[in-house]
N, C-alpha and C positions, 0 to 999 in steps of 0.2 A: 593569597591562595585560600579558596575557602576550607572549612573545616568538613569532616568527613559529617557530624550531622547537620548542617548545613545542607549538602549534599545529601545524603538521605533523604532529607524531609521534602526537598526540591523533587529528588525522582519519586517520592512517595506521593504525591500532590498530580503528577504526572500522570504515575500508575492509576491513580483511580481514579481519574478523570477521561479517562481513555476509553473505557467503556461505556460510561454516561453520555460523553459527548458520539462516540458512536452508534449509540441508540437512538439519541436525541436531536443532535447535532449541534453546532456549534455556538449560535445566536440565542437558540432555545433556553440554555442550559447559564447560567448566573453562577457568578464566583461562589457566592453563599451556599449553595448545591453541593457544589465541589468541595467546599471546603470544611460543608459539616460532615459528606463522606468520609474526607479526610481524617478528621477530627483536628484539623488547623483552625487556630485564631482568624479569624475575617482582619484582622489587623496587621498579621504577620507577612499574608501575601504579597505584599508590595515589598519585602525585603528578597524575595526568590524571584518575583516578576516587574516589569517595568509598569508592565497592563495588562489587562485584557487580550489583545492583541498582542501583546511579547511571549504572553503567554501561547496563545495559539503556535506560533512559531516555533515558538520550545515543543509542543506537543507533538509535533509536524517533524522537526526535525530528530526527537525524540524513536518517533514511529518508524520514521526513513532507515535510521540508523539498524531498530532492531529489525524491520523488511531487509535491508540490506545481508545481515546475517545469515537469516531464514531461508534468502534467496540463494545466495551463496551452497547454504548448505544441501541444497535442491539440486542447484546446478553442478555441481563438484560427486555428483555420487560414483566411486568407483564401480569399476567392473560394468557402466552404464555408455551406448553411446548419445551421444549429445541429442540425438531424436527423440529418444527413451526420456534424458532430463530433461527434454524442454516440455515431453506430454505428462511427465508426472508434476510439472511446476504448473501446468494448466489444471489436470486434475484436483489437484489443492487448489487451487482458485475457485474451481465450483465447487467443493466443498465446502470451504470456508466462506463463502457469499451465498451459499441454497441455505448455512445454515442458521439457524432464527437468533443464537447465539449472537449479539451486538459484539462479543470481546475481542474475535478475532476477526472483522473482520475491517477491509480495507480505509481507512485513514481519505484517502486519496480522494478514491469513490464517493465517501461520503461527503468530505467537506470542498472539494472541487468547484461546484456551481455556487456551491452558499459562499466560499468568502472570496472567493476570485476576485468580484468585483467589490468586494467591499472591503478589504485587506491589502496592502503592495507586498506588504513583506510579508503575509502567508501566501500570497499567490506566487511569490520570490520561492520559498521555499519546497512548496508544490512542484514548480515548474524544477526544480534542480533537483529534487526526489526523483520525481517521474523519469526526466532523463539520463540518471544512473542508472535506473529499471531499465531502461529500452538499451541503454550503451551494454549491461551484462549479457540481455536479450541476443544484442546483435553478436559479440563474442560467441555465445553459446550457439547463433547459427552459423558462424564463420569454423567453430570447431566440426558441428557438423558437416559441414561440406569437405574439411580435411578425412575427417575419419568416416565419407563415405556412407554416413547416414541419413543426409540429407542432399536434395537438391541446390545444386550452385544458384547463388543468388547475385544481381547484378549490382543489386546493393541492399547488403545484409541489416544496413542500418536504417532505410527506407524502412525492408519488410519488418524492422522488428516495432517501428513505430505503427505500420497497419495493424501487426498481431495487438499491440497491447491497448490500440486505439478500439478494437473492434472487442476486445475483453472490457473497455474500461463502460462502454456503450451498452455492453452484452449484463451487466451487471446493473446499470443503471435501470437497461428494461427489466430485469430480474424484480428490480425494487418495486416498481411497477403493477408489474403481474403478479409479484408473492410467490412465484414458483418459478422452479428452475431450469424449464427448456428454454430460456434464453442463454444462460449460459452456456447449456448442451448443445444447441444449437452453434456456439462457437467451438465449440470442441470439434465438431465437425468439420467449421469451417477450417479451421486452424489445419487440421488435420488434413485438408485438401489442399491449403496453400503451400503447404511442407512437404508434398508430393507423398502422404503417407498413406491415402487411399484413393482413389478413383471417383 
């Protein structure tokens, strides 16, 4: 079992890596960076990571874990119906991708292209990230269709893979452009595929 600062100093290594590589990305960014952020020994990280790459994966599933929370907490809001959660879980998404802020903003998005091919086991981890996003997605429009806020869907799992495929696209162009009517722009569309406006 490891020991509690063991642990610490592993998620503390995480933490502040998180943002750098967010800004930077993945390849960019060298242990040494990270680890005099840290204030960790260049020695010591191979007791917390395998590599480089074990690394990444920790980082990734790290991220998944606290999105997973986040998203949760987005989707679960009382006194809300599931239409209302699913446009305020989009809202926060252009939000937090128009904003210039690297800290919060998507893991996914950013390291997706860069290490797909250059990684199995971050692309492993990626790919199981992303499709717990789409799996909560699809619940949240299968409640909407119970609670009459949304339109019936023939298969709520399909559309939730278009919605998040067209966000993950819409973010990419964001990156792009530097501004954020591509995101807005899915807001929109989102908004019409959910039968929420005309």
């Amino acid at each position: 079992m490891k020991s509690a600062t063991t642990t610490d100093v592993r998620k503390h290594i995480l933490d502040t890596a998180k943002p750098i590589i967010s800004g930077k990305g993945f390849v960019a960014v060298g242990l040494n960076e990270i680890l005099l952020a840290a204030s960790v020994p260049k020695g010591s990280f191979y007791h917390y990571f395998k590599s480089k790459e074990g690394f990444g994966e920790a980082l990734l599933e790290t991220y998944f874990a606290e999105y997973s929370v986040q998203l949760e907490a987005v989707l679960t809001q009382p006194g809300q119906s599931a239409a209302q959660r699913l446009m305020r879980y989009w809202q926060y998404w252009v939000d937090i991708e128009a904003d210039s802020d690297p800290k919060g903003k998507c893991l996914a998005v950013k390291l997706a292209a860069e290490v797909s091919d250059l990684s199995e086991g971050m692309r492993k981890v990626l790919e199981q990230g992303t499709d717990r996003i789409i799996a909560r997605i699809a619940h949240t429009l299968e409640e909407g269709i119970t609670d009459g806020s949304l339109q019936p869907w023939t298969e709520s799992r399909e559309a939730a893979v278009i919605l998040y495929q067209l966000w993950m696209g819409a973010s990419l162009r964001a990156k792009i452009t530097r501004d954020r009517k591509p995101l807005e722009s899915a807001l929109v569309a989102t908004k019409r595929m959910l039968g929420l406006i005309d």
